[in-house]
Backbone as CSV, one residue per row, in Angstrom:
resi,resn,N_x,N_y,N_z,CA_x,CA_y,CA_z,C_x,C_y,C_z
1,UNK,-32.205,40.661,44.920,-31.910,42.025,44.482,-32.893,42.394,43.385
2,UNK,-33.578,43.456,43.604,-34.713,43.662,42.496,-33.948,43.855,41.015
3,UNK,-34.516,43.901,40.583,-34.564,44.022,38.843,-34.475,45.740,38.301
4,UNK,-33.076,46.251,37.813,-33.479,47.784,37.567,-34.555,47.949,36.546
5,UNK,-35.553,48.925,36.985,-36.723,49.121,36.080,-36.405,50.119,34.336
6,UNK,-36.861,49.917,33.502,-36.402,50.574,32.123,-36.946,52.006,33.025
7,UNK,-35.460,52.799,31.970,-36.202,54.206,31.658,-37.098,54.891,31.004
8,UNK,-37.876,55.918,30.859,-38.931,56.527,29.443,-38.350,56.408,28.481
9,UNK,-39.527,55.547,27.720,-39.154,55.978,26.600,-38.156,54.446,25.899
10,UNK,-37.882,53.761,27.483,-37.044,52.410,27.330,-38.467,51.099,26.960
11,UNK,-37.766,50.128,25.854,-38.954,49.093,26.013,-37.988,48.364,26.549
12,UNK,-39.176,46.824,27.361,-38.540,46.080,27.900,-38.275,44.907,27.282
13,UNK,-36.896,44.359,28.010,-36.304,43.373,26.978,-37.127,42.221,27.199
14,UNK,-37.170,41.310,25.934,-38.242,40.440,26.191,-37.689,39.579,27.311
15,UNK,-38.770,38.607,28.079,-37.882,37.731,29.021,-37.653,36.460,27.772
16,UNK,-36.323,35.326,28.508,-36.301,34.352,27.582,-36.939,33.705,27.069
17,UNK,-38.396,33.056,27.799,-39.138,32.628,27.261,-39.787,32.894,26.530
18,UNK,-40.066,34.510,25.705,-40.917,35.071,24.896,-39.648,34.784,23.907
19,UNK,-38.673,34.536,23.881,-37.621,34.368,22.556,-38.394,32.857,21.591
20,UNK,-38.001,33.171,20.632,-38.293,32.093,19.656,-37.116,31.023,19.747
21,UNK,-37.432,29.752,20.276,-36.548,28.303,19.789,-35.740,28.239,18.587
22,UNK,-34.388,27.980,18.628,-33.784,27.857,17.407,-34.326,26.727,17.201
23,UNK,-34.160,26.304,15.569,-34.650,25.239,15.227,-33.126,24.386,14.909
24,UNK,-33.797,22.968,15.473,-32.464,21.897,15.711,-32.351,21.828,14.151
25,UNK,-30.568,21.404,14.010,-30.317,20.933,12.419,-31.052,19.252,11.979
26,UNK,-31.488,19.120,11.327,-32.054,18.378,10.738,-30.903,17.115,10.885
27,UNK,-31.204,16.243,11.115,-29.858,14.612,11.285,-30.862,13.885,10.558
28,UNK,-29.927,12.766,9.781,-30.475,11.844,9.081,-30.274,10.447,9.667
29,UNK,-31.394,9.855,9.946,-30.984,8.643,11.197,-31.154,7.383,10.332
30,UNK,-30.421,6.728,10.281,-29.953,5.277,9.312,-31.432,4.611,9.531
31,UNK,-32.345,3.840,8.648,-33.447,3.025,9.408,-33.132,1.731,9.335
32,UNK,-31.721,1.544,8.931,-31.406,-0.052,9.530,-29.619,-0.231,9.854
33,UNK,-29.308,-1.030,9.939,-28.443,-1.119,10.616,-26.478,-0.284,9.310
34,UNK,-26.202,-0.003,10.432,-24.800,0.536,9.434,-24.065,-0.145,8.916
35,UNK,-23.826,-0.298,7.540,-22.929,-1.376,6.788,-21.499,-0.502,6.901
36,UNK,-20.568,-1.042,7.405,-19.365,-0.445,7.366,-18.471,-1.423,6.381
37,UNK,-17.507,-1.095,5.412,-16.612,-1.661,4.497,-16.363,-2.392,5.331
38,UNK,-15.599,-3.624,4.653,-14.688,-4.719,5.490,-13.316,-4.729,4.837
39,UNK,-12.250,-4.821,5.727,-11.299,-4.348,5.094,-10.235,-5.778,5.809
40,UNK,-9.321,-5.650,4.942,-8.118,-6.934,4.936,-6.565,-6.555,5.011
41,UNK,-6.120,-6.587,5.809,-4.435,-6.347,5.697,-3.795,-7.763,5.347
42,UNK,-2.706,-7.010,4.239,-1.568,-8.632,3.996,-0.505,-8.455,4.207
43,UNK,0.113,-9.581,4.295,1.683,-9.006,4.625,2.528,-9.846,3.783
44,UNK,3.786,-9.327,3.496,4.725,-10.252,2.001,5.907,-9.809,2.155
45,UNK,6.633,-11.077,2.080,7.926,-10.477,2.348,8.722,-11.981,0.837
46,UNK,10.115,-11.107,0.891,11.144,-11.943,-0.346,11.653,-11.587,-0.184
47,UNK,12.846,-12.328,-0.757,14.795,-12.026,-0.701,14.830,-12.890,-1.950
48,UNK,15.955,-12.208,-2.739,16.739,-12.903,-3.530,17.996,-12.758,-3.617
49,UNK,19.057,-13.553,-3.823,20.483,-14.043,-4.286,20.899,-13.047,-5.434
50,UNK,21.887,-12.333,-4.757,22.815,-11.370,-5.956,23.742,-12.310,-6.444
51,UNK,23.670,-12.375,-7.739,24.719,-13.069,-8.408,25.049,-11.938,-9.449
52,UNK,26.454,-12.111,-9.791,26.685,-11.888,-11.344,26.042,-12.470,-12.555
53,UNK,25.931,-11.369,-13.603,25.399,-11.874,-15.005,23.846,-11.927,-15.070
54,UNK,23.338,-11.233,-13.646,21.718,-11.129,-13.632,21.188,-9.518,-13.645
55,UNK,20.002,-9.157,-14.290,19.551,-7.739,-14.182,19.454,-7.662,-13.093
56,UNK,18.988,-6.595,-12.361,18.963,-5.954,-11.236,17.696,-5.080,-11.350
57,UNK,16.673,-5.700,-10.880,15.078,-5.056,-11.601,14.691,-4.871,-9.789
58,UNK,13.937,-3.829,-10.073,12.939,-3.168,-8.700,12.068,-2.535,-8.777
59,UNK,10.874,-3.073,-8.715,9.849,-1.890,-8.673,9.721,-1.949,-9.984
60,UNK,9.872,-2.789,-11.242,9.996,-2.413,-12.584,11.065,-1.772,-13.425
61,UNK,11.972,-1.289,-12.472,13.293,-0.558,-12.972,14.300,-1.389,-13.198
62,UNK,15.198,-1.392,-14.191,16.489,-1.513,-14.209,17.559,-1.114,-13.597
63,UNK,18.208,-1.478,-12.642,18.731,-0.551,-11.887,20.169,-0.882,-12.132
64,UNK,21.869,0.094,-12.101,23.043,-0.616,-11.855,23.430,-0.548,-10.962
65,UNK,24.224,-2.369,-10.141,24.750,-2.693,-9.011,25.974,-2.079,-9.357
66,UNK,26.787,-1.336,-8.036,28.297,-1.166,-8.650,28.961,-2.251,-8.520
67,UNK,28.921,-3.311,-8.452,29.601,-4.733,-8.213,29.140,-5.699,-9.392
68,UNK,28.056,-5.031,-10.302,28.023,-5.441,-11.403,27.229,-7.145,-10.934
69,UNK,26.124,-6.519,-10.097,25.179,-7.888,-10.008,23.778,-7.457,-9.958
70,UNK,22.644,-8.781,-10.165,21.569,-8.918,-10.232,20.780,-9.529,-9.262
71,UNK,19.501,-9.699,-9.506,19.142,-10.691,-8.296,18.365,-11.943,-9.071
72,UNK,18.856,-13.328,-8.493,18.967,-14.863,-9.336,17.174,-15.002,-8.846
73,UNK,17.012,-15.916,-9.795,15.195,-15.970,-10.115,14.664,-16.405,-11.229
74,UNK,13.884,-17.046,-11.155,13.402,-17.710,-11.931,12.664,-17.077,-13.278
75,UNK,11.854,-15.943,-12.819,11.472,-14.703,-13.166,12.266,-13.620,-13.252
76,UNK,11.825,-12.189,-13.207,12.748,-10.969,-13.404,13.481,-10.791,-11.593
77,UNK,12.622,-11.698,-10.851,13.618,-11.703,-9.707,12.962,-10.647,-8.814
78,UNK,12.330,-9.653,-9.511,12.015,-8.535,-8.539,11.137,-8.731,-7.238
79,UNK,12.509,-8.278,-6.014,11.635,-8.439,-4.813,10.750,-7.714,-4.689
80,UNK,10.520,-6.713,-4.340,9.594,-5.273,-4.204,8.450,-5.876,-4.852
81,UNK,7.869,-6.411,-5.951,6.562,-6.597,-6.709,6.313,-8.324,-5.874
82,UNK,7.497,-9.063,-5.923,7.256,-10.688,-5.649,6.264,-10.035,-3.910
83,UNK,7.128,-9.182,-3.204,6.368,-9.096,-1.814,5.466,-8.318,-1.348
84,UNK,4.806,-7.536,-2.743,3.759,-6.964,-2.833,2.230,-7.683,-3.123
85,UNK,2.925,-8.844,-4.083,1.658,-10.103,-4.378,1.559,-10.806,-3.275
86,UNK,2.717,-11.649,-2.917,2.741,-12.098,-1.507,1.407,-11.627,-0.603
87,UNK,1.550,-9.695,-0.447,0.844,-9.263,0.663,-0.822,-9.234,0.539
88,UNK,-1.033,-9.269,-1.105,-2.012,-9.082,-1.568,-3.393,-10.723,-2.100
89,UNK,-2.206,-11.432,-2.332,-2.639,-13.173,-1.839,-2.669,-13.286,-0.272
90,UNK,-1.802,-13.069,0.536,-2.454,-13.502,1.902,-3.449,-12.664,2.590
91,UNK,-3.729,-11.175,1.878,-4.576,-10.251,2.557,-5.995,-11.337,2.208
92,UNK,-6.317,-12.226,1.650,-7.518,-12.669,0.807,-7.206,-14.511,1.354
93,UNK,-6.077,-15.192,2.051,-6.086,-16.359,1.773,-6.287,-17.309,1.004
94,UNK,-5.466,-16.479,-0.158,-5.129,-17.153,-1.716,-3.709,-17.560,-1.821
95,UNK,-3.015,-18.256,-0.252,-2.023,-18.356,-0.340,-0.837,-18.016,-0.834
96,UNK,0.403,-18.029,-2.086,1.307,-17.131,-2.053,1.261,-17.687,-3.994
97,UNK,2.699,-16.240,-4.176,2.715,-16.286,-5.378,3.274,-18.239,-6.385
98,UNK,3.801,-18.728,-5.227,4.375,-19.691,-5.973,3.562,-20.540,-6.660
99,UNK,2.166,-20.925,-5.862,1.130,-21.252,-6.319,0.698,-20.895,-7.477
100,UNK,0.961,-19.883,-7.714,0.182,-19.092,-8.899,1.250,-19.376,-10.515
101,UNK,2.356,-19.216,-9.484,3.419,-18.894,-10.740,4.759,-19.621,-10.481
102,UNK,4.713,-20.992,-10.198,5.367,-22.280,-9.482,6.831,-21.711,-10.385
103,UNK,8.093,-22.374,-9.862,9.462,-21.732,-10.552,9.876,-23.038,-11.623
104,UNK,9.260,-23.936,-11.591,9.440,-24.951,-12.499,7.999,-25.091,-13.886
105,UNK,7.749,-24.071,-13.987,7.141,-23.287,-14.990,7.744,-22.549,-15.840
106,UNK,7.683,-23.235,-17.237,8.603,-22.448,-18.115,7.825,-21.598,-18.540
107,UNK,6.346,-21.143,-18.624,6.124,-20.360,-18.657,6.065,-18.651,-18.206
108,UNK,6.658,-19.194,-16.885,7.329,-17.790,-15.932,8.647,-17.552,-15.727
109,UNK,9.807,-18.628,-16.617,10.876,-17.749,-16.796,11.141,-16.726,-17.607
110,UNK,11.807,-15.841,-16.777,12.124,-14.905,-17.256,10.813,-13.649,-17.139
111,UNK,9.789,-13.915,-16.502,8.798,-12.940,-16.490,8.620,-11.859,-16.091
112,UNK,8.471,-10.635,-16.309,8.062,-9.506,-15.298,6.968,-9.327,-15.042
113,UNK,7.900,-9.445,-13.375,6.866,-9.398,-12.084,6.173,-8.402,-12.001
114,UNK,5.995,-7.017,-13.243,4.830,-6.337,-13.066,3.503,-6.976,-13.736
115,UNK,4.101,-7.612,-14.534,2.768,-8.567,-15.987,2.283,-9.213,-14.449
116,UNK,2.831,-10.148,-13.784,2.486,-10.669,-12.814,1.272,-9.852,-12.023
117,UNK,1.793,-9.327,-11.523,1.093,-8.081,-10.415,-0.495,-8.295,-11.064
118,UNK,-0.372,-7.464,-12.182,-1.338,-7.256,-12.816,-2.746,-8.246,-12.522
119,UNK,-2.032,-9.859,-12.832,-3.045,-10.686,-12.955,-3.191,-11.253,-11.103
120,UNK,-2.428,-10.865,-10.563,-2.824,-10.827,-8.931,-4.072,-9.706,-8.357
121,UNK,-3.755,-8.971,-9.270,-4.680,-7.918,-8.728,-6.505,-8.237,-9.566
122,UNK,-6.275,-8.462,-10.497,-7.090,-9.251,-11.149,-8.215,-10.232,-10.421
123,UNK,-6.877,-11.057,-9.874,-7.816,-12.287,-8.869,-8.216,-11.267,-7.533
124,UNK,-7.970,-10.643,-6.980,-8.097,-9.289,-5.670,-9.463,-9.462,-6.163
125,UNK,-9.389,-8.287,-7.493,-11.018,-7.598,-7.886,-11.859,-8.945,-8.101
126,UNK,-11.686,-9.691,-9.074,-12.737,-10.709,-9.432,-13.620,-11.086,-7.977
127,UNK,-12.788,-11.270,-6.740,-13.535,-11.550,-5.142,-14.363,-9.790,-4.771
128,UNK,-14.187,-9.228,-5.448,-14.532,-8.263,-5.022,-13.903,-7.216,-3.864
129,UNK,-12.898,-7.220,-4.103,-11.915,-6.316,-3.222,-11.321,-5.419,-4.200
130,UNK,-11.441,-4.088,-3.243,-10.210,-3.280,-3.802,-8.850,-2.721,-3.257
131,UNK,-8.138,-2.277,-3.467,-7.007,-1.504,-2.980,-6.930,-0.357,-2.335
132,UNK,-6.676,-0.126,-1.238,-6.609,0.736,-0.415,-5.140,1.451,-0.586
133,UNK,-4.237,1.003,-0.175,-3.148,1.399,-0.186,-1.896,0.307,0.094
134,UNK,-0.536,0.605,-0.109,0.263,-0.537,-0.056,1.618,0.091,0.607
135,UNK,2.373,-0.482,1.438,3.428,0.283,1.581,4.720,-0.861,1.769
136,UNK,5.917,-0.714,1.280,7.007,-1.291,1.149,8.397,-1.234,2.153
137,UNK,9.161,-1.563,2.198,10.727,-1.366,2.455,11.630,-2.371,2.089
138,UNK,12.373,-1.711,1.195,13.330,-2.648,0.674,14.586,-2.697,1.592
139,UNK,15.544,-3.851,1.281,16.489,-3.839,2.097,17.524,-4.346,1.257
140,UNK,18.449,-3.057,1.259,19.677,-3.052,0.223,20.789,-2.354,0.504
141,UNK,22.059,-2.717,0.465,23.249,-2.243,1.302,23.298,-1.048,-0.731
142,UNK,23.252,-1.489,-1.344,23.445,-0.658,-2.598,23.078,-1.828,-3.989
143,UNK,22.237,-0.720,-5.216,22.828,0.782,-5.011,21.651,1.575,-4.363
144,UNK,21.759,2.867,-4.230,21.197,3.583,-3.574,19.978,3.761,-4.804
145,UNK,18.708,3.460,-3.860,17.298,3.416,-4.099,16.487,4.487,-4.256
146,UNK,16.702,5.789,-3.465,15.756,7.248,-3.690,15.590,7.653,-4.787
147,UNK,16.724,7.569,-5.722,16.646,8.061,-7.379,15.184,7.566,-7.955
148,UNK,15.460,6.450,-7.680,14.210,5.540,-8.376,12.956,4.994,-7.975
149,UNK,12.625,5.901,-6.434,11.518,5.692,-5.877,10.458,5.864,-6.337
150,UNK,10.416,7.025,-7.053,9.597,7.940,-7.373,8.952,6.966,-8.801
151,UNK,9.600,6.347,-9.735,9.707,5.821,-10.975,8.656,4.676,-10.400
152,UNK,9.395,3.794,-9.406,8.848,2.248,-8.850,7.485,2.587,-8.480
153,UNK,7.242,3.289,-7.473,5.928,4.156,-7.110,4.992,4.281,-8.423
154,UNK,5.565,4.951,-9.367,4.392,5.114,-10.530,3.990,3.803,-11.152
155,UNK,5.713,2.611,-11.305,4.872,1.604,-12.229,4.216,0.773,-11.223
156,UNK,4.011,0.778,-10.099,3.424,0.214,-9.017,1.617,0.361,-9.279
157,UNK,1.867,1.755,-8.782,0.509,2.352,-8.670,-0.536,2.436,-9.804
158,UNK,0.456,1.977,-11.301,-0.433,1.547,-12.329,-0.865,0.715,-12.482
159,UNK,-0.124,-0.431,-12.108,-0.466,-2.001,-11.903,-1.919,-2.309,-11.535
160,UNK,-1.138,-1.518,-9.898,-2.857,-1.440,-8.795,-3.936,-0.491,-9.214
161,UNK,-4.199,0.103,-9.954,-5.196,1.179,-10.315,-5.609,1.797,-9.361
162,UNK,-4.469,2.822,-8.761,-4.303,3.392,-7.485,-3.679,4.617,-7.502
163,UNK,-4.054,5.615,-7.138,-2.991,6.603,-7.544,-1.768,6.727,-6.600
164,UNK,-0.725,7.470,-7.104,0.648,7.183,-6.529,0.788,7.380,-5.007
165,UNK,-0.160,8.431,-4.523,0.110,8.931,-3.505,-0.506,7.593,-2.419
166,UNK,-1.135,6.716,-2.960,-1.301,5.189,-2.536,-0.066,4.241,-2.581
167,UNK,0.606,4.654,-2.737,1.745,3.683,-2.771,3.157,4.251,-2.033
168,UNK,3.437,3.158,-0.943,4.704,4.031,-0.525,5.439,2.823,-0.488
169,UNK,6.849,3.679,-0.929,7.985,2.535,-0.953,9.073,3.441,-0.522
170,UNK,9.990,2.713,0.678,11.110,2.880,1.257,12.394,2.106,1.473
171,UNK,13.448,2.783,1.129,14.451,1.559,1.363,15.564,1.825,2.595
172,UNK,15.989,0.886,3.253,16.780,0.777,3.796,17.963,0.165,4.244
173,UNK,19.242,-0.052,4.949,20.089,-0.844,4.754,20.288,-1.573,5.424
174,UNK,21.046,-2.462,5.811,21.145,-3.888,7.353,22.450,-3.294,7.977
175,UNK,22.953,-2.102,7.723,23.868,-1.810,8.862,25.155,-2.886,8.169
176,UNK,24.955,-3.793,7.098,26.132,-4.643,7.357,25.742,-5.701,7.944
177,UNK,24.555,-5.653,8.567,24.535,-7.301,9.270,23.839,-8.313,8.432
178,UNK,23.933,-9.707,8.506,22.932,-10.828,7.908,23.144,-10.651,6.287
179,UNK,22.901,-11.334,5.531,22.766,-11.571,4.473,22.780,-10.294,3.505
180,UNK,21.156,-9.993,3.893,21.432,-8.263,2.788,22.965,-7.916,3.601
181,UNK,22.912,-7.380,4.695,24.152,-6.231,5.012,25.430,-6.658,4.414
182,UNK,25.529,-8.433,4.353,26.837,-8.336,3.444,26.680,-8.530,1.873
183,UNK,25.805,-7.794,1.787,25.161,-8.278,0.078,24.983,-9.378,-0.883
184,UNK,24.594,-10.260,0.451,24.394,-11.569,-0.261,23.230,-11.843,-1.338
185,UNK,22.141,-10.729,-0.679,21.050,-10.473,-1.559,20.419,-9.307,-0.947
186,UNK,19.233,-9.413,-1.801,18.260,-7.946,-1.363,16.856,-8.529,-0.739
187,UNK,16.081,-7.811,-0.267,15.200,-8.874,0.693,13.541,-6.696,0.468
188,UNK,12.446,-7.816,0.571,11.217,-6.658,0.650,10.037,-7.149,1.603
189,UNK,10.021,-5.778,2.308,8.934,-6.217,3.289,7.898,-5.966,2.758
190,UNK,6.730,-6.151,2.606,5.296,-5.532,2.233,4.140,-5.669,2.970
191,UNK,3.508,-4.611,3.084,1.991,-4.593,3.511,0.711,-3.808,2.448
192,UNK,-0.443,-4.495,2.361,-1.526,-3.972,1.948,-2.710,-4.011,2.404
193,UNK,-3.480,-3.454,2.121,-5.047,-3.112,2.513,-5.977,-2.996,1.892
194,UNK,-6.667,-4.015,2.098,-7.710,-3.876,1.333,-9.383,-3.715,1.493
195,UNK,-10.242,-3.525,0.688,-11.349,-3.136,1.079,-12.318,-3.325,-0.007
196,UNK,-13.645,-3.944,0.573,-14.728,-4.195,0.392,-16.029,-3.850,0.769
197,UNK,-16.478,-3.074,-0.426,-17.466,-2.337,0.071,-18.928,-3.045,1.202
């Protein structure tokens, strides 16, 4: 089918090839090979024994049992931090906290497990790792944990030199079944991540 011809007075449109080439965006091409971070997941878990006549510490908090119990330990007992080191020694195969901080050490009775943390994270950086992020679940028939999430989260995330929104902690209950569910104790799952540039 022919081509309609311009009218007077019409110019003609250029053909495509008289158009000018866009010019490609400029890419920056690596000249050796791509170093990508290396990164480490850990995993940590603890339970401890509710007894009477013991604090009731989580996450750094004081918390009250309505049954008027604590959790038994050699230390401040706290699961949530004990299975956060846990996750953060095996993310690295620095084996576990007991090693570090054996229970027939009178130097770690009675300790808080955030002072702890601290010098776990310590040994992390000295290898040259950092913290990515960490996330928790506690397991507790009571007392009820949301109040004080928010609190555990901050003294957490100071420990790790991480900001909060790096740190998640959740709790939940056993329905009643096994040990936590009949409140024999409280028990923490943990995972972390870590990374090296």
């Amino acid at each position: 089918m022919p081509e309609p011809s311009t009218g007077p007075g019409e110019a003609a449109a250029p053909s495509p090839s008289a158009l000018p080439a866009a010019a490609a965006p400029a890419v920056a091409v690596p000249s050796g090979p791509v170093q990508m971070p290396q990164l480490r997941i850990g995993n940590g878990y603890d339970i401890h024994r509710l007894v009477p006549g013991r604090a009731l510490i989580l996450g750094g908090q004081r918390l009250e049992h309505p049954g008027g119990l604590g959790l038994d330990g050699h230390s401040d007992a706290d699961v949530l931090v004990h299975a956060l080191m846990d996750a953060l020694l095996g993310a690295l195969s620095l084996g576990d906290i007991g090693r570090y901080f054996p229970p027939d050490d009178l130097r770690w009775k009675g300790a808080d497990s955030l002072a702890l943390l601290e010098q776990v994270v310590a040994l992390v950086q000295q290898r040259g790792w950092t913290v990515v992020n960490v996330d928790a679940v506690v397991v507790a028939e009571r007392p009820k944990l949301r109040p004080h999430i928010a609190a555990m989260r901050a003294a957490i995330a100071a420990r790790l030199g991480i900001e909060e929104e790096r740190v998640g902690v959740k709790a939940t209950t056993n329905e009643g079944l096994g040990p936590t569910g009949r409140e024999e104790g409280i028990a923490c799952h943990a995972v972390v991540l870590l990374q090296q540039p």
